[in-house]
LUMLUM-673012 format. One record per residue (C-alpha): residue number from 1; residue in one letter; z, y, x negated. Coordinates in nm, 4 decimals, m for minus. Layout:
BEGIN
[r NUM "a" [Z Y X]]
...
END
This chain:
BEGIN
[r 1 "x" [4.1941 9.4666 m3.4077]]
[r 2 "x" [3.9704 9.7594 m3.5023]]
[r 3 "x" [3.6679 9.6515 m3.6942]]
[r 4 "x" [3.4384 9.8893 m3.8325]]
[r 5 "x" [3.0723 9.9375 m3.7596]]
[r 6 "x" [2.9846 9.9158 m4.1383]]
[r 7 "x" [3.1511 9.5249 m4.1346]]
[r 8 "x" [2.9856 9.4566 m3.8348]]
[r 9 "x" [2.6319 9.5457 m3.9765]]
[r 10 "x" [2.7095 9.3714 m4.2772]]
[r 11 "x" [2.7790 9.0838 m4.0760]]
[r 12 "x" [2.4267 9.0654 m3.8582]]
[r 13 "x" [2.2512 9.1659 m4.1872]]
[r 14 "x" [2.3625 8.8456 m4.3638]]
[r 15 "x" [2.3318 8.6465 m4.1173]]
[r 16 "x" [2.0032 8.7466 m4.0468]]
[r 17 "x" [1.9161 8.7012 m4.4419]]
[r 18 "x" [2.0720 8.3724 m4.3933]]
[r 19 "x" [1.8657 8.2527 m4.1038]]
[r 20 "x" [1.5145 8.3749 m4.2889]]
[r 21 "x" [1.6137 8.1950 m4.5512]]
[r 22 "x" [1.7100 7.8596 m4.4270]]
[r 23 "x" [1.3194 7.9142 m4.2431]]
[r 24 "x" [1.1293 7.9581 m4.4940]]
[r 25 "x" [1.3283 7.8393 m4.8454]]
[r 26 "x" [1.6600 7.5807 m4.8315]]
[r 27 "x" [1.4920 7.2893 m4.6013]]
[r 28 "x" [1.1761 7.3170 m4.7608]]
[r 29 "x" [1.2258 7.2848 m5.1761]]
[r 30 "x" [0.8315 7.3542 m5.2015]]
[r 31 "x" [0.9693 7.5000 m5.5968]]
[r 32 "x" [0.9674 7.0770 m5.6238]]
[r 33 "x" [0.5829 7.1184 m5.5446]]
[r 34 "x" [0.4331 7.2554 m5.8659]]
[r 35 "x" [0.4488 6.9701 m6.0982]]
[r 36 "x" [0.4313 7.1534 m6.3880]]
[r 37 "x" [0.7723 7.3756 m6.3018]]
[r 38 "x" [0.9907 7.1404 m6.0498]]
[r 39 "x" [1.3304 7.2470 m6.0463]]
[r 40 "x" [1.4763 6.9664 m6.2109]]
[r 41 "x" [1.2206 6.9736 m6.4969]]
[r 42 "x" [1.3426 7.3350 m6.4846]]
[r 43 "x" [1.7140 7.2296 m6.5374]]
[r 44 "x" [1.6848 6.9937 m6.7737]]
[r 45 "x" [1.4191 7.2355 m7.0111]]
[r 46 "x" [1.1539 6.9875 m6.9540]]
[r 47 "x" [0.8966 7.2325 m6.7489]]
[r 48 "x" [0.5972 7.3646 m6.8776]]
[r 49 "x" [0.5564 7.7189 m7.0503]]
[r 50 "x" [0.6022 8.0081 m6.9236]]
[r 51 "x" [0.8078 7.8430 m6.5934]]
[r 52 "x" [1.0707 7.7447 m6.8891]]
[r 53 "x" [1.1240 8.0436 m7.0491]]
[r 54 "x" [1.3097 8.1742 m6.7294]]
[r 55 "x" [1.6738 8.0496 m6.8048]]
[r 56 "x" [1.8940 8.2646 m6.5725]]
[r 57 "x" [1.8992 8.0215 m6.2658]]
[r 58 "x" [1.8284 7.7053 m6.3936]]
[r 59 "x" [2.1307 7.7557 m6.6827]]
[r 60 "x" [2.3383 7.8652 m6.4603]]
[r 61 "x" [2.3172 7.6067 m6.1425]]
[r 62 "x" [2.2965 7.3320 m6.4424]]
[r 63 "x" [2.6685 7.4417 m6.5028]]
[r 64 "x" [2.7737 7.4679 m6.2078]]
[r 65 "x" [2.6664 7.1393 m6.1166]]
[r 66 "x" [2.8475 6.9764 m6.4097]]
[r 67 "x" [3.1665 7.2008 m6.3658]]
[r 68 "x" [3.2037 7.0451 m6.0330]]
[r 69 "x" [3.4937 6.7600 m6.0052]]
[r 70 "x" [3.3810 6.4433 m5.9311]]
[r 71 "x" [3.6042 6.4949 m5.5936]]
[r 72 "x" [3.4121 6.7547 m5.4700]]
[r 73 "x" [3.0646 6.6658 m5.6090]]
[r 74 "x" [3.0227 6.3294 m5.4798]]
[r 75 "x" [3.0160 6.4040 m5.1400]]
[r 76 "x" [2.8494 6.7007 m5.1731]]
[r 77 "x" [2.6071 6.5165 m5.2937]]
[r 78 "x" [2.5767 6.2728 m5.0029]]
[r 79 "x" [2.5923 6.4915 m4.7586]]
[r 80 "x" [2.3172 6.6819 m4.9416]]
[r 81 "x" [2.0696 6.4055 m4.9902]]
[r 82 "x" [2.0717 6.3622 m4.6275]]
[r 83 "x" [2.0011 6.7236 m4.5685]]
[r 84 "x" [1.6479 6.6867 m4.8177]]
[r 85 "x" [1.4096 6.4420 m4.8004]]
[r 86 "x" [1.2833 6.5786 m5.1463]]
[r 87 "x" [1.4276 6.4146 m5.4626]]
[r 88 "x" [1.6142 6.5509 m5.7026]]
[r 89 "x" [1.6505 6.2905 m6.0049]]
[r 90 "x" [1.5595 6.4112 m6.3659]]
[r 91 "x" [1.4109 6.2472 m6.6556]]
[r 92 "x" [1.7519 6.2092 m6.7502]]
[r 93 "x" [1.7966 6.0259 m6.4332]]
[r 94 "x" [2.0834 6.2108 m6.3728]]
[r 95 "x" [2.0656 6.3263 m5.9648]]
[r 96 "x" [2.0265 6.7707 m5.9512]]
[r 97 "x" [2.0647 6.8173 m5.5686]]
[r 98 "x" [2.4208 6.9726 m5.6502]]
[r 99 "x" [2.2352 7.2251 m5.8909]]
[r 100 "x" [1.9357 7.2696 m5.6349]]
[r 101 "x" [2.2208 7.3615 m5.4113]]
[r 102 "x" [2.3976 7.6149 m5.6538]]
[r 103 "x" [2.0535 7.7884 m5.7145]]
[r 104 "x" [2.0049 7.8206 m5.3229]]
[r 105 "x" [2.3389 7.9802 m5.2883]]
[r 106 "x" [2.2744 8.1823 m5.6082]]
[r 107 "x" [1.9201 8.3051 m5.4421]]
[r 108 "x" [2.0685 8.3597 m5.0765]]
[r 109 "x" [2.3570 8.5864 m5.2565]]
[r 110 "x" [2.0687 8.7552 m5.4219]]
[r 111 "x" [1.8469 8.8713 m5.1083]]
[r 112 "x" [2.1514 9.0169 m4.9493]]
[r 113 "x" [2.2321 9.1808 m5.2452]]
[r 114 "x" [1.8973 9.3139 m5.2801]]
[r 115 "x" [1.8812 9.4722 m4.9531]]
[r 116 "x" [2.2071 9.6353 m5.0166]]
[r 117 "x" [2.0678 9.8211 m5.2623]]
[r 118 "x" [1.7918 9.8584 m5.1215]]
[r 119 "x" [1.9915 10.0987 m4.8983]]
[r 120 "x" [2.1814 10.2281 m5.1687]]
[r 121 "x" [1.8734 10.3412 m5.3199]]
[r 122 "x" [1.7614 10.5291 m4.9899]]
[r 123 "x" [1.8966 10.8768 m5.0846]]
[r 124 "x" [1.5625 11.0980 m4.9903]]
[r 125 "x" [1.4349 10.9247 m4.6820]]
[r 126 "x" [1.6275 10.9957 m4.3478]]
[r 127 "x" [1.4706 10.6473 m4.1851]]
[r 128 "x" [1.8000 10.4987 m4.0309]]
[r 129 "x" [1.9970 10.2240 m4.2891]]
[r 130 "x" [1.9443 9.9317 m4.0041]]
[r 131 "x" [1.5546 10.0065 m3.9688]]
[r 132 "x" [1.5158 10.0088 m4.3564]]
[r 133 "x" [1.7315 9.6659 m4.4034]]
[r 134 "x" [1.4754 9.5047 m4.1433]]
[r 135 "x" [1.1526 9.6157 m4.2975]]
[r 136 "x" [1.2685 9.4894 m4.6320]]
[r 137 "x" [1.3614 9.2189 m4.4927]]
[r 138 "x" [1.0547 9.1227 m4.2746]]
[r 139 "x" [0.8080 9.2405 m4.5547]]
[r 140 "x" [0.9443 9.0285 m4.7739]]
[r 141 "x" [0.7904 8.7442 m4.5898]]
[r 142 "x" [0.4677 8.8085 m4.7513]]
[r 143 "x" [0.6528 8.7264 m5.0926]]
[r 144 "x" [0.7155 8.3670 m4.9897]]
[r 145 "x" [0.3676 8.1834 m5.0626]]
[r 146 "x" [0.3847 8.0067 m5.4298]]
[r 147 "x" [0.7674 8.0489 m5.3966]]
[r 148 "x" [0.9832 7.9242 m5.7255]]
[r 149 "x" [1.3735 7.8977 m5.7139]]
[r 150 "x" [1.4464 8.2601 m5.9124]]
[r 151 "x" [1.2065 8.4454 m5.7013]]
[r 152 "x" [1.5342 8.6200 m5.5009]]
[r 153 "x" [1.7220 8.6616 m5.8226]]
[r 154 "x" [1.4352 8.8045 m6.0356]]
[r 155 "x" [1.4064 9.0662 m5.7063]]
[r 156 "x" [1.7642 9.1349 m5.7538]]
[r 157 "x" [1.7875 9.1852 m6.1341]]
[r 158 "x" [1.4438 9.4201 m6.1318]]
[r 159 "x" [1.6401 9.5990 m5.8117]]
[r 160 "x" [1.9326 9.6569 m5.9660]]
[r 161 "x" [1.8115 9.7799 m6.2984]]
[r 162 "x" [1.5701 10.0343 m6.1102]]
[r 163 "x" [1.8820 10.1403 m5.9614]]
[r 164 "x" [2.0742 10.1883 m6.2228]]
[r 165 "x" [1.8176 10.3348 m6.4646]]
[r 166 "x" [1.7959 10.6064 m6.1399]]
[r 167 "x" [2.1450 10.7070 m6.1435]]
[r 168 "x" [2.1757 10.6987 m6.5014]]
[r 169 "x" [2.4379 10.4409 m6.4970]]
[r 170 "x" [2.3597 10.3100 m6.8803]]
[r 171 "x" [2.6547 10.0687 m6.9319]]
[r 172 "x" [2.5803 9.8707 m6.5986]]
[r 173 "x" [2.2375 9.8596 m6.6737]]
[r 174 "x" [2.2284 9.7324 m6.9681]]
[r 175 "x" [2.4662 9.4942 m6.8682]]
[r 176 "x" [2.1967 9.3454 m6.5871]]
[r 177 "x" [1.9121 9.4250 m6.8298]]
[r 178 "x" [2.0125 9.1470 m7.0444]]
[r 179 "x" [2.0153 8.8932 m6.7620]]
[r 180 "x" [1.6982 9.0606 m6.6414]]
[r 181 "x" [1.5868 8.9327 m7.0154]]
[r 182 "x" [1.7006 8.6106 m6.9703]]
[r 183 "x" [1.5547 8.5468 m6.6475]]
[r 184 "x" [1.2190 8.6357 m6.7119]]
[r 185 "x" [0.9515 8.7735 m6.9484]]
[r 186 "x" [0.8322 9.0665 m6.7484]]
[r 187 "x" [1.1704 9.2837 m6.7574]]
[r 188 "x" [0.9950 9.4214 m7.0574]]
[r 189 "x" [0.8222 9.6046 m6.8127]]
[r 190 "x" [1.1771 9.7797 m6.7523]]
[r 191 "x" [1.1849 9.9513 m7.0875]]
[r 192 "x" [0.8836 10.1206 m6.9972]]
[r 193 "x" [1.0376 10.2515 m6.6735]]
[r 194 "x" [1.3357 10.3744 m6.8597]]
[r 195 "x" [1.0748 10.5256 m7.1094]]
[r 196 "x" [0.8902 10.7093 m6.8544]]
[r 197 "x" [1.1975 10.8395 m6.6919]]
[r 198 "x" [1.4000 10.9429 m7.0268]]
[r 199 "x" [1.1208 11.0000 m7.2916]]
[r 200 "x" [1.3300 10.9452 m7.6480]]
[r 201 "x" [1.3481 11.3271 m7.7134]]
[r 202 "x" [1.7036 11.2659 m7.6949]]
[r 203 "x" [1.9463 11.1055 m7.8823]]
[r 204 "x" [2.1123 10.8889 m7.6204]]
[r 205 "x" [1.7361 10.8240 m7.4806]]
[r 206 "x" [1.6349 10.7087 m7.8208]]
[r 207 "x" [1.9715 10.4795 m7.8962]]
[r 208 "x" [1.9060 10.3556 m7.4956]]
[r 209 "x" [1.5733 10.2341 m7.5717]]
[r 210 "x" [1.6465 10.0826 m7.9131]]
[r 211 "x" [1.8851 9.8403 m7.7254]]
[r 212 "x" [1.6890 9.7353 m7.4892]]
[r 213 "x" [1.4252 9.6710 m7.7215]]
[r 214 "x" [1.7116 9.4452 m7.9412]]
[r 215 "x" [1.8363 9.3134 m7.6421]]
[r 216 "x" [1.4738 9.2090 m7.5210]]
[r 217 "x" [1.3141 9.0671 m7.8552]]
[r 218 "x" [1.6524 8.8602 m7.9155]]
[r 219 "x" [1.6935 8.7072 m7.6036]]
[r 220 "x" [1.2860 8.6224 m7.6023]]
[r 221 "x" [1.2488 8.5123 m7.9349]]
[r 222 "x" [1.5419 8.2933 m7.9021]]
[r 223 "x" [1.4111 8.1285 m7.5980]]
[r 224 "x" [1.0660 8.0558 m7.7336]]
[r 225 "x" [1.1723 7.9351 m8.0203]]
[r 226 "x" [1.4249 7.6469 m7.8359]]
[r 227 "x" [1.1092 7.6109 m7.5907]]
[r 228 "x" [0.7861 7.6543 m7.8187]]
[r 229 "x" [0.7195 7.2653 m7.8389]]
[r 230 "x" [0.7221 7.2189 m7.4512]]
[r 231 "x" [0.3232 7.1725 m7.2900]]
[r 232 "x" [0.1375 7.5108 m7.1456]]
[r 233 "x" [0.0864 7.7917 m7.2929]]
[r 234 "x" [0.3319 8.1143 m7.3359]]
[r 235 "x" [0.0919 8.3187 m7.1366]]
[r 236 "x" [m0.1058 8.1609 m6.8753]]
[r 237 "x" [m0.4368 8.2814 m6.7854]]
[r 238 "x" [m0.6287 8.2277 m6.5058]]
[r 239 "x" [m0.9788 8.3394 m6.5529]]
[r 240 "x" [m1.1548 8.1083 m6.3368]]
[r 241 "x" [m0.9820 8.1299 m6.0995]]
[r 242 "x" [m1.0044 8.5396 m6.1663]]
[r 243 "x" [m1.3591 8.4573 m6.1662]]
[r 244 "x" [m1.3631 8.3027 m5.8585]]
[r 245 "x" [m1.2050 8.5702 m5.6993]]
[r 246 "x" [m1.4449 8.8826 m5.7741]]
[r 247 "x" [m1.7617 8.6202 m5.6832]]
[r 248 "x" [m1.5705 8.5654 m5.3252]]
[r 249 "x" [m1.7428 8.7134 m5.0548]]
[r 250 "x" [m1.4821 9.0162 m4.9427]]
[r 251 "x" [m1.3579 8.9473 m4.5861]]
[r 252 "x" [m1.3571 9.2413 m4.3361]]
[r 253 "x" [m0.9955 9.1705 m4.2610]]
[r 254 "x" [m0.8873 9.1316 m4.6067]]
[r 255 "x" [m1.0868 9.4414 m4.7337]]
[r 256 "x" [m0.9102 9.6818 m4.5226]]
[r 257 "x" [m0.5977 9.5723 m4.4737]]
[r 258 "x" [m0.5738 9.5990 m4.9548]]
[r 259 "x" [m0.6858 9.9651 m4.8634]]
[r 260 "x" [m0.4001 9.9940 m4.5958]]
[r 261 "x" [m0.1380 9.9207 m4.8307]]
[r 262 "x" [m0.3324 10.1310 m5.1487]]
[r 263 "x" [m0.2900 10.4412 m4.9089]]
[r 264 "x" [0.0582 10.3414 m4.7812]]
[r 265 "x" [0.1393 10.3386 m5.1635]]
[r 266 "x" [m0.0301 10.5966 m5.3208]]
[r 267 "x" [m0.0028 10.8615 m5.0402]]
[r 268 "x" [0.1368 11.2414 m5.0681]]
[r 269 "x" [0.1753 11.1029 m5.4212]]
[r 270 "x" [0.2931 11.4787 m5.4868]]
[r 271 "x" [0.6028 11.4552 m5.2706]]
[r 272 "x" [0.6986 11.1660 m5.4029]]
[r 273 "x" [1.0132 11.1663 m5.6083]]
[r 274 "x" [1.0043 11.1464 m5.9937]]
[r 275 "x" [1.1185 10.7873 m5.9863]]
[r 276 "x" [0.8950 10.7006 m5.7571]]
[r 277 "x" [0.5688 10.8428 m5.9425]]
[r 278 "x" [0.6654 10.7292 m6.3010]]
[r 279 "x" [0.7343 10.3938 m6.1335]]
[r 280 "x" [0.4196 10.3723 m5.9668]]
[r 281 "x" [0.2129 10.3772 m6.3145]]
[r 282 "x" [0.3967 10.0114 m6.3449]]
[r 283 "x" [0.1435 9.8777 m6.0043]]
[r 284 "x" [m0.1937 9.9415 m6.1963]]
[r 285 "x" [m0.0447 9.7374 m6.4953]]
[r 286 "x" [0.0696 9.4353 m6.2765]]
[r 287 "x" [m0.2429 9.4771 m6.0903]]
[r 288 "x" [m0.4564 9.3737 m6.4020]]
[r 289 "x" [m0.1946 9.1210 m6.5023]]
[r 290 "x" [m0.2514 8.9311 m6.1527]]
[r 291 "x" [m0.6027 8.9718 m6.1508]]
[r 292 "x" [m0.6419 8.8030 m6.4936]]
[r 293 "x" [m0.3579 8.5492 m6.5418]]
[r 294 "x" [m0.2353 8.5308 m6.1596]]
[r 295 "x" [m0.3544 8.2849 m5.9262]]
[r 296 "x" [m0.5242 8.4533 m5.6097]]
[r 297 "x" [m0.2860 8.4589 m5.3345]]
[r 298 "x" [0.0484 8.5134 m5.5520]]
[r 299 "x" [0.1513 8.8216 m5.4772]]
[r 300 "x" [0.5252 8.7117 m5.5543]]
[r 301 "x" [0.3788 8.8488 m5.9147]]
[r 302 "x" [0.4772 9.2231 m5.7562]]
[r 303 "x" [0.8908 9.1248 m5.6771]]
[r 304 "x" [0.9048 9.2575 m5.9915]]
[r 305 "x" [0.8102 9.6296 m5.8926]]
[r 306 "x" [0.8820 9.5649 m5.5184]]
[r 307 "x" [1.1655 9.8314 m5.4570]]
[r 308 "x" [0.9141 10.1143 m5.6331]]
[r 309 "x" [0.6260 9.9400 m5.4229]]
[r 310 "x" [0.8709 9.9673 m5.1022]]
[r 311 "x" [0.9983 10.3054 m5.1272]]
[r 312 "x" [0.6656 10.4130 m5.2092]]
[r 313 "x" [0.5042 10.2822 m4.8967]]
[r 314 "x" [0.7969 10.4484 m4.6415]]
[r 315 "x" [0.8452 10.7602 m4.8336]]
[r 316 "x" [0.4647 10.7989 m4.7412]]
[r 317 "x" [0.4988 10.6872 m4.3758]]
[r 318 "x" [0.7960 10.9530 m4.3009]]
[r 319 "x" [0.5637 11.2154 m4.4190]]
[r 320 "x" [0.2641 11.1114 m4.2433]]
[r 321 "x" [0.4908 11.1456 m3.9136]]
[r 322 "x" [0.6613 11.4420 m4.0256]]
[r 323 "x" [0.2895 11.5663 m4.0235]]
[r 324 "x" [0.1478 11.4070 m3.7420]]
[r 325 "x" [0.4517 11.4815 m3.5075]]
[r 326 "x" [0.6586 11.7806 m3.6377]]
[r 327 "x" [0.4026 11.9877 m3.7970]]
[r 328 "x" [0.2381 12.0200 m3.4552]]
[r 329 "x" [0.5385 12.1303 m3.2564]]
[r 330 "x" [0.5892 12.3894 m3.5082]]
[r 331 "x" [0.2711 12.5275 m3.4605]]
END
C-alpha cells in the first residue's frame, strides 16, 4: 500500500514531539511545583493572580474530566495514579489526575500543531521543512525551565494568530484571538501586531481592531471580575529579584552567548520581511516586561513572540551563508 512521504514525516514528527514531551513534561507535573499556581488550584479557580486569570486549559480539562462516564474515568484514573507519584486532590477533595491528563493531551496536540505551522509559515526561507521542524523543536527546549500546564497551548494560540494576521485570514483569526484572550493576558500584545501590520487607515483595519479591542476588554474584565478576590496581585512584579539581576556579576558565558542570539535576531534587519520587522518591535517590549516583573531565568515569558523570535533568527542565518558561501563563488 502506497504511503506518501508527507504521512510518513508527519508520523516521525509526532512521534518525535511525543517522545520530548513525555522527557521533559507528562512524568514530571513540576506545574504541581509552584504553590501558588498548582494545577488543581488552577482547575478549581483557587490559584493565585495572575496564574488564574488564564482559563483556556484549566476550563477546558475541568470539563472534560467531568464529561467522562464513570466507566471510563475510573480506571483511567487508576491506571493514572500509578503512572504519577504527584497528587492530584483539590480543596474540593475531589481527585484531578483525569483533568491533569486532558491538559497533557491538550498541550501535546498543541506542540505538534505549533510546528505545523511553524512550517506553514516558512514561505521566504528555502531551509528544508524537516530541518526547520527539528530546530523548532530542539530550541524549544530552552522554553521548558519554570514550565506551567498552558505553556504549549499559549505557543499555539500566539502561533496561530501570527499566522493568520499574515495571510490576512480575519474570520479565523478572530476566531483563535478570542481563545488567545481567554488563555492569557498578554494576547493584547496581538492587537498591536495587527496594528503595526494594518494601520486603521482603512475601514476594514479600523472595524478589525475595534473587535479585538471588544473581544479583549470583555473577555478580561469578565475574568477579573469572577477572580478579583483571589490572593496576588493582577500584575506581578519582581523588582528584587530585577534588582538582583543587574547587581549579578555578568558571566563570560552568559554575556556572549545574550549577544549571540541579539545578532541572530536583529541581523540584515533590512531583508527581513515586513512581518518579521513590525513583529520584532514586540521583543524590546517583552524584554522590559521580563526584566521588571519576570523572574530571572523565565524565558518561557518570550513563547508568546517565539515564531517572530524564530523566523527572525533563521531568516538571518540563511543570509549570513548566502553571504559567506555564495557571494564568494560569484565573485
Amino acid at each position: 500500500m502506497f504511503i506518501s512521504k508527507r504521512l510518513v514525516y508527519i508520523f516521525f514528527f509526532s512521534f518525535l514531539v511525543s517522545w520530548i514531551y513525555l522527557i521533559f513534561f507528562f512524568q514530571d507535573p513540576s506545574s504541581q511545583s509552584n504553590l501558588r499556581a498548582t494545577f488543581t488550584d488552577l482547575v478549581e479557580g483557587k490559584a493565585y493572580r495572575p496564574y488564574v486569570f488564564r482559563r483556556f486549559l484549566p476550563e477546558i480539562s475541568k470539563n472534560l474530566d467531568l464529561l467522562t462516564p464513570t466507566f471510563i474515568a475510573k480506571p483511567l484514573r487508576d491506571n493514572l495514579s500509578n503512572l504519577f507519584n504527584e497528587k492530584f486532590l483539590g480543596r474540593s477533595g475531589r481527585d484531578w489526575i483525569l483533568a491533569y491528563f486532558y491538559a497533557n493531551i491538550i498541550s501535546l496536540i498543541s506542540l505538534i500543531l505549533s510546528g505545523i505551522y511553524i512550517i506553514k509559515l516558512n514561505n521566504f526561507l528555502k531551509i528544508p521543512k524537516e530541518i526547520i521542524s527539528l530546530i523548532f523543536l530542539f530550541s524549544l527546549v530552552i522554553f521548558l525551565n519554570f514550565r506551567y500546564i498552558y505553556d504549549f497551548v499559549t505557543l499555539f494560540l500566539f502561533l496561530i494568530c501570527i499566522f493568520n494576521i499574515v495571510k490576512k485570514n480575519n474570520f479565523s483569526y478572530l476566531f483563535f484571538f478570542t481563545l488567545c484572550v481567554y488563555n492569557k493576558e498578554t494576547s493584547l500584545f496581538l492587537i498591536l501586531f495587527y496594528s503595526l501590520l494594518y494601520p486603521p487607515k482603512t475601514k476594514n483595519s479600523s472595524i478589525m481592531i475595534f473587535l479585538q479591542l471588544l473581544i479583549y476588554f470583555s473577555i478580561r474584565f469578565s475574568i477579573y471580575i469572577l477572580y478579583k478576590n483571589n490572593p496576588g496581585f493582577t500584575i506581578s512584579p519582581h523588582f528584587d529579584l530585577c534588582i538582583g539581576n543587574f547587581l549579578s556579576p555578568f558571566k563570560i558565558e552568559s554575556f556572549f552567548s545574550h549577544i549571540l542570539i541579539f545578532i541572530l535576531i536583529f541581523a540584515k534587519f533590512k531583508e527581513k520581511p515586513v512581518w518579521i520587522k513590525k513583529g520584532l518591535i514586540l521583543f524590546p517590549i517583552y524584554l522590559v516586561l521580563y526584566l521588571f516583573f519576570g523572574i530571572s531565568g523565565e524565558i518561557r515569558v518570550f513563547l508568546d513572540i517565539y515564531p517572530i523570535i524564530f523566523f527572525s533568527s533563521l531568516h538571518s542565518i540563511e543570509e549570513l551563508l548566502i553571504y559567506l558561501f555564495f557571494n564568494k563563488k560569484e565573485s
